[in-house]
C-alpha positions in Angstrom: -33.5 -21.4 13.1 -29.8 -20.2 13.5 -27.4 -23.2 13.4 -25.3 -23.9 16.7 -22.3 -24.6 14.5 -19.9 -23.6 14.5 -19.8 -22.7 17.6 -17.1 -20.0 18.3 -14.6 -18.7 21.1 -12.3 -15.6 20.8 -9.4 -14.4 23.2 -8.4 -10.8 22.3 -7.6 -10.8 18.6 -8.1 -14.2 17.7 -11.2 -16.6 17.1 -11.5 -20.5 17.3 -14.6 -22.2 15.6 -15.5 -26.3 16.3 -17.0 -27.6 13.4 -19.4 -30.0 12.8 -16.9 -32.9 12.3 -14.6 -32.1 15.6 -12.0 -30.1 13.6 -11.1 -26.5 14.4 -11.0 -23.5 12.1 -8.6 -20.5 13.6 -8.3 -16.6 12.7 -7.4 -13.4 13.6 -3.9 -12.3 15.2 -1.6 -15.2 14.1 0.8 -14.8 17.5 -2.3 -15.4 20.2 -3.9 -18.0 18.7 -4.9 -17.2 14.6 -2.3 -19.3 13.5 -2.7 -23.2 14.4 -1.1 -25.2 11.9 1.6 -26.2 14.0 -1.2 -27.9 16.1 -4.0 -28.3 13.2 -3.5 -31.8 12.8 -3.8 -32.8 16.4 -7.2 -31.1 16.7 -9.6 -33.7 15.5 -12.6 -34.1 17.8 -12.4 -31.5 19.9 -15.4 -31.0 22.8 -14.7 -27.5 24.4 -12.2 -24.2 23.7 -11.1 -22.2 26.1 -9.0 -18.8 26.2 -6.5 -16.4 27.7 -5.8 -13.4 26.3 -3.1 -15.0 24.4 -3.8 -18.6 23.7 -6.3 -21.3 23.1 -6.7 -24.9 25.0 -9.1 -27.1 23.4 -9.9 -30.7 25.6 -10.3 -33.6 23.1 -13.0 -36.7 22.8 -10.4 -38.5 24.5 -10.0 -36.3 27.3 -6.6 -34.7 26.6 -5.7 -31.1 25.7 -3.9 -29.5 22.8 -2.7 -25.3 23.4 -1.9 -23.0 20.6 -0.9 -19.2 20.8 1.0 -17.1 22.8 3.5 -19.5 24.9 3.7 -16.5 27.8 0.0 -16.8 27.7 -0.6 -20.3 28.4 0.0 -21.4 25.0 3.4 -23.5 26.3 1.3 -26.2 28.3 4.4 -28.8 27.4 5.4 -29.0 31.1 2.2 -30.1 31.9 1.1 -32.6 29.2 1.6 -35.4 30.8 -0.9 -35.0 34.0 -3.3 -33.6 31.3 -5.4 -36.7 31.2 -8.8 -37.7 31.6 -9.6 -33.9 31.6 -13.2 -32.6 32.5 -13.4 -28.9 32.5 -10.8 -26.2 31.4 -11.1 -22.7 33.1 -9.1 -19.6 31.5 -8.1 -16.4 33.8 -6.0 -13.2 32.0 -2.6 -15.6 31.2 -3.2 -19.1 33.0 -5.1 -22.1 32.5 -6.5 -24.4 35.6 -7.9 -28.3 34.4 -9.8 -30.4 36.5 -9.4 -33.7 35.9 -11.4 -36.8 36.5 -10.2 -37.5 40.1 -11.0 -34.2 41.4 -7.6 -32.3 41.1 -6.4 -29.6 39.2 -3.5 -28.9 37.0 -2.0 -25.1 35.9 -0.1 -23.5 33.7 0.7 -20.3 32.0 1.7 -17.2 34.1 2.7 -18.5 37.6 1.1 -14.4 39.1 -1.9 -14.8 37.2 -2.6 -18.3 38.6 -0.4 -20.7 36.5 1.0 -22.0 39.3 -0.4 -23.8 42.4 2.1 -24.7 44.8 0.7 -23.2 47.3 -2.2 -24.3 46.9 -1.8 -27.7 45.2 -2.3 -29.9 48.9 -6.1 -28.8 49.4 -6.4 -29.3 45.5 -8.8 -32.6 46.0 -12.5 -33.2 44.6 -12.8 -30.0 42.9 -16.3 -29.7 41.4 -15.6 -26.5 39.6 -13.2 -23.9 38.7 -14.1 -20.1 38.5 -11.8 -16.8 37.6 -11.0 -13.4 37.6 -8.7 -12.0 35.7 -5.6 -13.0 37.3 -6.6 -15.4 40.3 -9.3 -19.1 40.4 -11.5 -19.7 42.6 -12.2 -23.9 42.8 -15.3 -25.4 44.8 -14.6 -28.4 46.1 -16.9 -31.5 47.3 -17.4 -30.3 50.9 -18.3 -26.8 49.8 -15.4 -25.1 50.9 -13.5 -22.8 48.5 -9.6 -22.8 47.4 -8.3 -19.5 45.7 -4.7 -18.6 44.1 -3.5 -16.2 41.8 -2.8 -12.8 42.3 -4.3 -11.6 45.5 -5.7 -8.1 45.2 -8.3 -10.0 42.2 -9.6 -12.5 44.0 -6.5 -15.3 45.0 -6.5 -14.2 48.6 -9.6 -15.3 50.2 -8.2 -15.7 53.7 -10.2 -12.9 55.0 -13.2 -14.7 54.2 -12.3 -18.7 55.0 -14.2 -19.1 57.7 -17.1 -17.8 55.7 -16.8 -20.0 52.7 -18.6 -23.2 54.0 -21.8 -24.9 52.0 -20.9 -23.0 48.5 -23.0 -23.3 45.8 -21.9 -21.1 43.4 -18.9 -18.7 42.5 -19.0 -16.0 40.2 -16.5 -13.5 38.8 -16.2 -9.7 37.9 -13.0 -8.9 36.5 -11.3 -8.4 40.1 -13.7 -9.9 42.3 -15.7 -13.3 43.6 -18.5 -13.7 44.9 -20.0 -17.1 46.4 -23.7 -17.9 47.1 -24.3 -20.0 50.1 -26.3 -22.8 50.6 -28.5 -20.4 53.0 -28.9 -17.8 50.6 -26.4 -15.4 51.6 -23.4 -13.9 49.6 -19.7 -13.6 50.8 -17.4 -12.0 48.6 -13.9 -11.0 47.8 -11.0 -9.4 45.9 -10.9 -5.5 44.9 -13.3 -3.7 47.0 -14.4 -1.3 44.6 -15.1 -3.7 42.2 -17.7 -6.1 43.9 -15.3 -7.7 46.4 -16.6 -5.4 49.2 -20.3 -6.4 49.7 -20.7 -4.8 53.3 -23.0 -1.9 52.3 -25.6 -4.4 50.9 -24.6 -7.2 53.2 -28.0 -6.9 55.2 -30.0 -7.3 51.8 -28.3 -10.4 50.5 -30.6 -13.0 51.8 -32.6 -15.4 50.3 -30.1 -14.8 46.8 -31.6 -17.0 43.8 -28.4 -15.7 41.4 -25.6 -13.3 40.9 -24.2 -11.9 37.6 -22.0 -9.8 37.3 -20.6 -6.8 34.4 -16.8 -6.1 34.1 -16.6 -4.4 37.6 -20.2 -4.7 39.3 -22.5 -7.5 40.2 -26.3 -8.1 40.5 -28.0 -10.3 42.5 -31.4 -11.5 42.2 -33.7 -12.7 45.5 -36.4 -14.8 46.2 -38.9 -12.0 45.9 -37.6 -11.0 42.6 -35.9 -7.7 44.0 -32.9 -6.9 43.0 -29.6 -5.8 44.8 -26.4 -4.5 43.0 -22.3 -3.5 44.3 -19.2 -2.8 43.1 -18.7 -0.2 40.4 -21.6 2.2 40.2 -20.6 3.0 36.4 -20.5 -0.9 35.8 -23.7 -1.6 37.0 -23.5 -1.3 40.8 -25.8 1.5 41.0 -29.5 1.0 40.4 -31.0 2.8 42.4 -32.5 4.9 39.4 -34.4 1.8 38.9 -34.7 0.6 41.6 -38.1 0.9 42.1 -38.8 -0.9 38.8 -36.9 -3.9 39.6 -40.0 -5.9 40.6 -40.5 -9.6 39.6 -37.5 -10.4 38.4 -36.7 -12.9 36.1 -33.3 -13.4 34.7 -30.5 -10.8 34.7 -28.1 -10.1 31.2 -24.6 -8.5 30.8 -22.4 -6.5 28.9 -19.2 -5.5 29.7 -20.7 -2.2 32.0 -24.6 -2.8 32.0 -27.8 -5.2 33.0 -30.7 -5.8 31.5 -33.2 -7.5 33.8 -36.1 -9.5 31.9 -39.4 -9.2 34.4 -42.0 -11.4 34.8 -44.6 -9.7 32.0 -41.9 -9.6 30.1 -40.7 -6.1 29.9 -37.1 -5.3 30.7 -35.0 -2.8 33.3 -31.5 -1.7 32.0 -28.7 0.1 33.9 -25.1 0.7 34.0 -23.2 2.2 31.2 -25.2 3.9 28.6 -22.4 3.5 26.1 -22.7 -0.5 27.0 -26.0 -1.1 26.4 -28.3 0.6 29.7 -29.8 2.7 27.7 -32.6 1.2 26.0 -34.9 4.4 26.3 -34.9 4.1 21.9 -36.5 0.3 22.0 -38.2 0.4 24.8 -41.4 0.4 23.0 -40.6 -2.3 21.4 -39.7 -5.0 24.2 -42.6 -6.7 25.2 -43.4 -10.4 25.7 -39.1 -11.0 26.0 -38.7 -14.2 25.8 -34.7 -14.1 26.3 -31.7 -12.1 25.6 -28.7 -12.3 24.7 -25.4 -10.0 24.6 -22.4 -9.8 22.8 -18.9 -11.5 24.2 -15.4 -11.6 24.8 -12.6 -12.6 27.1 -12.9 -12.0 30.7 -16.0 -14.0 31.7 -18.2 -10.3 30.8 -19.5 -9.0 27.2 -18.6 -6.3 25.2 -21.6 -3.4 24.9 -25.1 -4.7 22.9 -27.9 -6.5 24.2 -30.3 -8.3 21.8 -33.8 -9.6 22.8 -36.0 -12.3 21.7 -39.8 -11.5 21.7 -42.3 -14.2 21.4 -43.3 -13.9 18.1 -39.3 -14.8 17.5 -38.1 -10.8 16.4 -35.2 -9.4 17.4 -34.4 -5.9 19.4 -31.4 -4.9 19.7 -29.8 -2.0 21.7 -26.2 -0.6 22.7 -23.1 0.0 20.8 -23.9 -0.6 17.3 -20.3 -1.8 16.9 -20.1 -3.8 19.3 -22.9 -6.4 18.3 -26.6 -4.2 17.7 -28.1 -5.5 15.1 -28.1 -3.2 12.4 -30.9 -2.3 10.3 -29.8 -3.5 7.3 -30.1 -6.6 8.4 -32.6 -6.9 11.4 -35.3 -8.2 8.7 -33.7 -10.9 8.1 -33.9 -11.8 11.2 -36.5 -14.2 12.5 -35.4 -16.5 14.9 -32.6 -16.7 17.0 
């Protein structure tokens, strides 16, 4: 088996890695986040990493959070450091960080547009459960199931239009402009740029019964109770399947890149769409995946992946398809590849 250590984050140039013993190893672009040696010696049993663009927050054992980076990025959280205590979860949008601590309210900072700062907000800030983003704008569900959004409003922090809608939330996911919350009756309401999965209307009649949404850079996919599939947003990133359409039968679990799906069905075969340059065409291995057990694609900031999807069969191989540099496993190495 592949180790789970270190386990790794990256922002856009720079990478973080938690070691086995709580410390941190840090490379890459030295101004947004490769360098922390100013910080190295406060990050000694660190839990979780998170990222901007720019910057790096990692919550300690003892709840507390050090920031390294890019100080226009959210690196700079010295204005803040004294309400972050007893921290639970750390959420990162384009240049802003949002912490929920352990009495259910939040605390900002970074760029004040891109959702470092909650003034407006801040009053209805009470028993968040969890903390979603865009790119520029969070999303936080609280307790009663309602929703609270800030940030920049054409991504996602204006969900006025939708309030009344936004009762009995169960989930909140992201595209790079766009929310989109499952109900506690199955349906979907969403928001943010239209043509990017925040205007659902011309599939609003199908969305019942929903099971799960993903979602690409631009597009989401949602899964129903029957195992259909329906998709919006960006037709390029995924919001189109209607070439496939008719194979999306029995679905399973749904995959991302940055611009394409891969659905795993329920004999364990797989549907791809989207961008052909992001991994939806799979026409070369699709031969080769049967019995898929899982798969997985390659990541970066922004909540998406990049452009390669890599499968787990049963017998523990690997297939990999997409953009070779952007994660496919290359031949030179795929036999050495058992397990995953």
């Amino acid at each position: 088996m592949v180790s789970t250590w270190p386990i790794t984050f990256q922002n856009k140039f720079s990478f973080a890695a938690i070691l086995t013993d709580g410390s941190v190893v840090t490379w890459g672009d030295q101004r947004i986040g490769g360098d922390s040696s100013a910080v190295q010696d406060q990050l000694q049993n660190v839990q979780r990493i998170q990222a901007t663009v720019g910057a790096f927050a990692a919550i300690l054992a003892n709840e507390s959070v050090v920031t390294w980076g890019d100080q226009t990025y959210g690196a700079n959280s010295s204005a803040v450091q004294h309400q972050l205590r007893n921290v639970q979860q750390i959420q990162a949008a384009y240049g802003a960080f949002a912490a929920i601590l352990g009495d259910g309210s939040v605390v900002t900072w970074g760029l004040p547009a891109f959702g470092g700062d909650t003034t407006a907000t801040q009053g209805r800030l009470r028993n968040v459960q969890e903390i979603l983003a865009t790119s520029n704008a969070f999303a936080a569900i609280l307790a009663d199931g309602s929703v609270v959004t800030w940030g920049d409003q054409q991504n996602g922090g204006d969900s006025s239009a939708v309030q009344h809608q936004l009762r009995n939330v169960q989930e909140v996911h992201a595209t790079r402009v766009a929310f989109a919350a499952i109900l506690a009756d199955g349906s979907v309401v969403t928001w943010g740029d239209q043509q990017n999965g925040g205007d659902s209307s011309a599939v609003q009649h199908q969305l019942r019964n929903v099971q799960e949404v993903h979602a690409t850079l631009d597009a989401f996919a949602a899964i129903l109770a029957d195992g259909s599939v329906v998709t919006w947003g960006d037709q390029k990133s995924g919001g189109d399947s209607s070439a496939v359409q008719h194979q999306l039968r029995n679905v399973q679990d749904i995959h991302a890149t940055l611009d394409a799906f891969a659905a795993i069905l329920a004999d364990g075969s797989v549907v791809t769409w989207g961008d052909q340059t992001y991994g939806a065409d799979s026409s070369a291995v699709q031969h080769h995946l049967r019995n898929v057990q899982l798969i997985h694609s390659t990541r970066q900031f922004g909540g998406g992946s990049v452009g390669a999807f890599a499968a787990v069969l049963g017998d523990g191989s690997i297939v990999s398809w997409g953009d070779p540099s952007k994660g496919e496993v290359n031949s030179a190495v795929a036999d050495q590849i058992l397990y995953l």
